[in-house]
C-alpha positions in Angstrom: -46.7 122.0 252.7 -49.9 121.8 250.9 -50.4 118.7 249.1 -52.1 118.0 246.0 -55.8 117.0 246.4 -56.2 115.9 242.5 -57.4 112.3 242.3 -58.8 112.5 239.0 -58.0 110.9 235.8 -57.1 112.0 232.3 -57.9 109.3 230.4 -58.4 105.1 230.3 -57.5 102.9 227.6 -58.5 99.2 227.2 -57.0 97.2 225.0 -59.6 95.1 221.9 -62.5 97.3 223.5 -64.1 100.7 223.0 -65.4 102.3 226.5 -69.0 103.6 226.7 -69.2 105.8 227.8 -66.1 107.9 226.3 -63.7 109.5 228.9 -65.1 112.0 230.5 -63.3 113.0 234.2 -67.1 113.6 236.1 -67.8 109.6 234.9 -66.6 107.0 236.9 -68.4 103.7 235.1 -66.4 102.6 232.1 -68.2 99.3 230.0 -67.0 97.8 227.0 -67.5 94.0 225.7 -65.0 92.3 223.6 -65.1 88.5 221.8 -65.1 85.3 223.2 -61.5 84.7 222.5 -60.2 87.6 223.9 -58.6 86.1 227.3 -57.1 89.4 228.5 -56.8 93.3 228.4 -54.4 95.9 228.8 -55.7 99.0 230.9 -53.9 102.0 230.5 -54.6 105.2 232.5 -53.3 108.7 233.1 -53.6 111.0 236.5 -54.9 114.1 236.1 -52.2 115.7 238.6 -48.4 114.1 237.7 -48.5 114.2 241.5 -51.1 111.3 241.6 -50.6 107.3 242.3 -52.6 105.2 239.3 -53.3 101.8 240.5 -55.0 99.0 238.8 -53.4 99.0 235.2 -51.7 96.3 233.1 -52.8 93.1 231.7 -55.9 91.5 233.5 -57.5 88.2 232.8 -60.8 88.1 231.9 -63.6 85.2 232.5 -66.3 84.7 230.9 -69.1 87.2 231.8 -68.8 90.2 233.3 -65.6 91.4 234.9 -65.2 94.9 236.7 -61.6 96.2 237.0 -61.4 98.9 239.4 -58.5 101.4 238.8 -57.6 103.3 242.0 -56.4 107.1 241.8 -54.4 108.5 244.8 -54.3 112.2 245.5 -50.7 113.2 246.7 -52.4 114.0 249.8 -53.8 110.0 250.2 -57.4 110.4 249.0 -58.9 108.3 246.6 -60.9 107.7 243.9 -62.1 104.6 242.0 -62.7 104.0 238.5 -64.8 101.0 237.2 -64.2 99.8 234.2 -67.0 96.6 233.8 -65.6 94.6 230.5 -67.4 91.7 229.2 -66.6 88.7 227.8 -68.8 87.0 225.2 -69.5 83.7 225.4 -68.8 81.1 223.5 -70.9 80.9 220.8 -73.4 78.0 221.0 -76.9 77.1 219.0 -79.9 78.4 219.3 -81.7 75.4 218.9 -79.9 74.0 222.0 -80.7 77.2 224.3 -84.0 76.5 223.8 -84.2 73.2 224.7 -83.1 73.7 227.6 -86.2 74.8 228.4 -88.2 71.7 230.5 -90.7 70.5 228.0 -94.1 70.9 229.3 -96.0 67.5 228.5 -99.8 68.5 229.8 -101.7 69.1 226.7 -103.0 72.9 226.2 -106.6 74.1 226.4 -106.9 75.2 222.6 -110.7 75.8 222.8 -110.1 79.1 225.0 -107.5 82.2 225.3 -104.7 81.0 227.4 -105.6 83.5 230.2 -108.9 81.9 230.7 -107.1 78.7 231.5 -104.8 77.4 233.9 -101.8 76.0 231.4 -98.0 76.5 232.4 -96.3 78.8 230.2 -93.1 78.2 228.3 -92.0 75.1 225.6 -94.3 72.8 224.6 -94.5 69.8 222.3 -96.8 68.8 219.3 -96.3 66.1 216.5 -99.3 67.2 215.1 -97.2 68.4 211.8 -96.6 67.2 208.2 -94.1 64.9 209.0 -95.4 63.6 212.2 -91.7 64.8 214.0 -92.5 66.8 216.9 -92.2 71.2 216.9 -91.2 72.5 220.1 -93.6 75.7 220.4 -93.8 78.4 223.1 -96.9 79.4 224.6 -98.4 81.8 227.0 -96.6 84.8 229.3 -93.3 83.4 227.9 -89.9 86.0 228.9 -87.3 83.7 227.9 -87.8 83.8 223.9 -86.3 86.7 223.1 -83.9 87.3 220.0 -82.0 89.9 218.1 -81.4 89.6 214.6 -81.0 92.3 212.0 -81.2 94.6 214.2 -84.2 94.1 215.1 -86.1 92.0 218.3 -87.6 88.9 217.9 -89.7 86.1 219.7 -89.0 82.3 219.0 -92.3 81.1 218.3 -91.1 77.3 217.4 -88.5 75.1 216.6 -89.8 73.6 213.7 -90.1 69.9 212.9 -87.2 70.0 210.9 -84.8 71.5 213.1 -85.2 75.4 211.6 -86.0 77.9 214.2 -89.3 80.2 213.9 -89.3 83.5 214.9 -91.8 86.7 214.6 -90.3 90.3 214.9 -91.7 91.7 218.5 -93.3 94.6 216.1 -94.2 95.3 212.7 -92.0 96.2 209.9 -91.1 99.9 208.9 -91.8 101.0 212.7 -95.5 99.7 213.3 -96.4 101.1 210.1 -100.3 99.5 208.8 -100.8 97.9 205.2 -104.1 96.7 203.8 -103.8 93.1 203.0 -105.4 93.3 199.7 -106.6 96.3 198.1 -110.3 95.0 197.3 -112.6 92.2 199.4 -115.1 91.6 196.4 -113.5 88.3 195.4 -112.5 85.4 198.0 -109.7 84.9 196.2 -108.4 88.4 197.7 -108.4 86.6 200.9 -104.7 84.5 199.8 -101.7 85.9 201.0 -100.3 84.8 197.3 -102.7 86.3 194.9 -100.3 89.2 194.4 -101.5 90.9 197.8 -100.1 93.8 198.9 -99.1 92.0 202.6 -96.7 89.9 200.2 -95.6 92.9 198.5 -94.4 95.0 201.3 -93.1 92.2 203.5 -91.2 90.6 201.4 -89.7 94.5 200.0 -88.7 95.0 203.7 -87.1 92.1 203.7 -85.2 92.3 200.5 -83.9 95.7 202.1 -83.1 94.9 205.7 -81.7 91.2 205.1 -82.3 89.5 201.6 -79.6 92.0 200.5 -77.2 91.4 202.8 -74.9 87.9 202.5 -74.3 87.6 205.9 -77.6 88.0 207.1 -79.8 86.5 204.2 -77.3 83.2 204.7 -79.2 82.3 208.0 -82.6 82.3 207.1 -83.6 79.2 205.5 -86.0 79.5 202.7 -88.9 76.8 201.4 -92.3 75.5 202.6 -92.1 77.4 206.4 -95.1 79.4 205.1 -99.6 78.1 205.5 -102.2 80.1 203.7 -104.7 77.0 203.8 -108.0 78.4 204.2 -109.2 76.0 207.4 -111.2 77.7 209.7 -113.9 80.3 209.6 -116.0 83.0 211.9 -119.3 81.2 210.8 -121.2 78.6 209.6 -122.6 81.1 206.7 -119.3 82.1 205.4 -117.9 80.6 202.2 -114.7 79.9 200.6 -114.9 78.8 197.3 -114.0 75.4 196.8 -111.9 75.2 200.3 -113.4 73.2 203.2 -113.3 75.2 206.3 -114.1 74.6 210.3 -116.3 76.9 212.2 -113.7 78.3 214.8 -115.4 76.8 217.7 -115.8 73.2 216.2 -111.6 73.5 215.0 -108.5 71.8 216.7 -105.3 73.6 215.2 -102.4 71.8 214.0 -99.0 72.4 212.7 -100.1 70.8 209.4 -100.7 72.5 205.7 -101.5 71.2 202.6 -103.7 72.1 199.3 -106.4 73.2 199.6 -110.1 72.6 197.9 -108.6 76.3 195.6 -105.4 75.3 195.2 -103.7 77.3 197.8 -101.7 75.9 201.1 -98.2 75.7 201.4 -96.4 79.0 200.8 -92.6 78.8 199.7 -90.8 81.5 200.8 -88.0 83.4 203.3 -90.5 85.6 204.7 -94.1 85.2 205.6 -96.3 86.1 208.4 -97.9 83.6 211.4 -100.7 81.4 210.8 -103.7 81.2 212.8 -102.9 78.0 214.4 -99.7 79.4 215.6 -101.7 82.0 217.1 -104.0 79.9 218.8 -101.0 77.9 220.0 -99.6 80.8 221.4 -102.7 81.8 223.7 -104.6 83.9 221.4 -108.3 82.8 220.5 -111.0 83.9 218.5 -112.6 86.8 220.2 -111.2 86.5 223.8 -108.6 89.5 224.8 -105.5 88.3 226.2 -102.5 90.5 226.9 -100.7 87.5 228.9 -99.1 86.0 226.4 -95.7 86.4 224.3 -97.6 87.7 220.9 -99.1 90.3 222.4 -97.6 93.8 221.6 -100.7 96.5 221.9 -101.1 96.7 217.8 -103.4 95.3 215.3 -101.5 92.6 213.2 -102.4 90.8 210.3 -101.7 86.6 209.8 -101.6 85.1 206.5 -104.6 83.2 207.3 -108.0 82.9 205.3 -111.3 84.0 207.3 -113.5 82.5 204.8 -115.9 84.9 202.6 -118.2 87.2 203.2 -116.4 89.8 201.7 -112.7 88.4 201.4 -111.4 88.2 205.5 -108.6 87.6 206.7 -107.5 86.4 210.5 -106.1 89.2 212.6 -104.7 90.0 216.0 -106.0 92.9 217.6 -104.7 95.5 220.2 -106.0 93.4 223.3 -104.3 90.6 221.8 -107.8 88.6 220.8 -108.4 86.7 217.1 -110.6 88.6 214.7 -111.2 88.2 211.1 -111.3 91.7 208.8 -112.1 92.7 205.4 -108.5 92.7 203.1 -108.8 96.5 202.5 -108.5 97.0 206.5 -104.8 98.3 207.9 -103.0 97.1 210.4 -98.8 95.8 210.7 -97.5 93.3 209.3 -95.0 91.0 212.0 -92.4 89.6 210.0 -91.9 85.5 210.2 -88.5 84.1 209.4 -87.1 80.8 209.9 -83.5 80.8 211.3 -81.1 77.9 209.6 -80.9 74.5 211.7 -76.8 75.6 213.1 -77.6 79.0 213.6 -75.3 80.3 216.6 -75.8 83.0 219.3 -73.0 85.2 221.0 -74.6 86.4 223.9 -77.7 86.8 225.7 -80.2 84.5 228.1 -83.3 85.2 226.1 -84.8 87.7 228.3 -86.0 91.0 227.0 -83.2 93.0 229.2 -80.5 90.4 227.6 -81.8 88.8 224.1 -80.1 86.1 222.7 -77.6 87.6 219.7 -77.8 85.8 216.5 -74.2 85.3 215.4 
């Protein structure tokens, strides 16, 4: 007699999941991820031939992770074929703040006077009490692979936990797809140079946001709002540039610091959900005035504005550029804006280790 050689299948099922890719015979990798407290699927599966075995199906028990059921089709003649179907389980969910102190704490003091890749620090968590408060932030700095979030459906890199438990992060690229914005649209005036004097970075950022989160309940509920936000005008490209009545540093005679408050114009703290980095929190990172540096976490190959002054001389403002370097440009200039949030104290993840390939998954 001549047997049937069909060992194909007609379709798979799994129960609480959707398969990606959808059925299709030639496939023969199924994936699908369902909810922490989903113990157990049902796979259901039909032959191709009504001649065929199907082997494999029922209820399975899932951990947590990945699991890969195999279901086995057998040809009436006894060949086979397999079909993986890869499920995973989500973790519990856990807080954010606690994934990333797992990090060790590094406890050697960084070289602030240069870019980090003209120096030999460690990359990954650090420590500074140099804040408001005086309670420590736990910062990231340097080539750092581990501080990657999604959120809004967007990526993310933790840049600190803040002193008060919040959690800082900056979009991995700028809003509306890389798009550039001049800060301001005139340099004439120093006040241009303030990210509050109805600039057009403020504008736009906080529009975006409004749109892609401040809109939406569930998302808008885990960013905390308030005093996250510096626009103190501290340090400057040169000795000759001027700033009103604020009292700035020459760059290479200034230590940052996690601290902001008034200054000698009235400008400093910055109350808000949305803002952009500081120049200290640059420098923290591994960038530095004038010195490319594409090994560490802020780099991303654009030009990027902070919400720092640059003192006057025409209004400036402190940038990153595309070699991931410090500058200071005129207001009028365009270049992205890198969205700053700060995530709520409890804030949970769902999945993820914080790499790039696997980003943690705000809740």
């Amino acid at each position: 007699d001549n047997l049937d050689t069909t060992n194909t299948l007609d379709s798979i099922t799994v129960s609480d999941c959707t398969l990606d890719p959808v059925f299709n015979s030639a496939t023969t990798e199924y994936s699908c991820t369902v909810k922490n407290n989903v113990t157990s699927v049902t796979v259901n599966a039909t032959a191709t031939s009504s001649k065929a075995k199907v082997r494999g199906l029922g209820t399975k028990e899932l951990s947590v992770g990945a699991n890969t059921l195999p279901i086995r089709v057998i040809a009436e003649d006894g060949s086979e074929k397999i079909y993986n179907v890869n499920v995973t389980r989500k973790r519990e969910a856990t807080s954010l703040k606690n994934e990333i102190m797992k990090n060790t704490v590094i406890t050697a003091n960084p070289t602030l006077t240069t870019s980090s890749n003209n120096s030999n620090d460690e990359n990954g968590l650090y420590k500074s009490t140099a804040t408001n408060t005086g309670e420590p932030t736990y910062y990231f700095r340097g080539n750092v692979t581990n501080n990657y979030v999604k959120f809004a459906g967007f990526t993310w890199r933790i840049v600190r936990i803040n002193e008060d438990g919040t959690i800082r992060i900056v979009m991995q690229d700028g809003i509306n797809n890389n798009s550039e914005y001049a800060f301001n649209s005139s340099y004439n005036n120093y006040t241009y140079m303030y990210y509050t004097n109805n600039s057009n970075a403020k504008t736009q950022l906080e529009s975006w946001y409004q749109t892609n989160i401040g809109s939406k309940k569930n998302l808008a509920s885990k960013v905390a709002g308030g005093n996250y936000y510096c626009e103190q005008a501290k340090v400057k490209p040169g000795d000759s540039y001027t700033s009103g009545n604020a009292t700035m540093t020459t760059y290479n005679k200034y230590t940052p610091d996690f601290k902001c408050s008034s200054d000698g114009n009235g400008k400093g703290v910055v109350n808000a959900s949305v803002g952009l980095l500081s120049y200290d929190e640059v420098v923290y990172a591994g960038g530095y005035y004038g010195q490319n540096n594409n090994n560490y976490y802020l780099y991303n190959n654009t030009y990027f504005w902070t919400m720092s002054p640059a003192g006057f001389a025409g209004s400036l403002v402190w940038r990153v550029n595309a070699s991931g370097g410090i500058m200071s440009s005129y207001v009028d200039s365009f270049y992205c804006l890198r969205a700053v949030l700060n995530l709520t104290v409890n804030v949970q993840i769902s999945d993820g280790d914080g790499t790039k390939e696997n980003p943690f998954v705000v809740e």
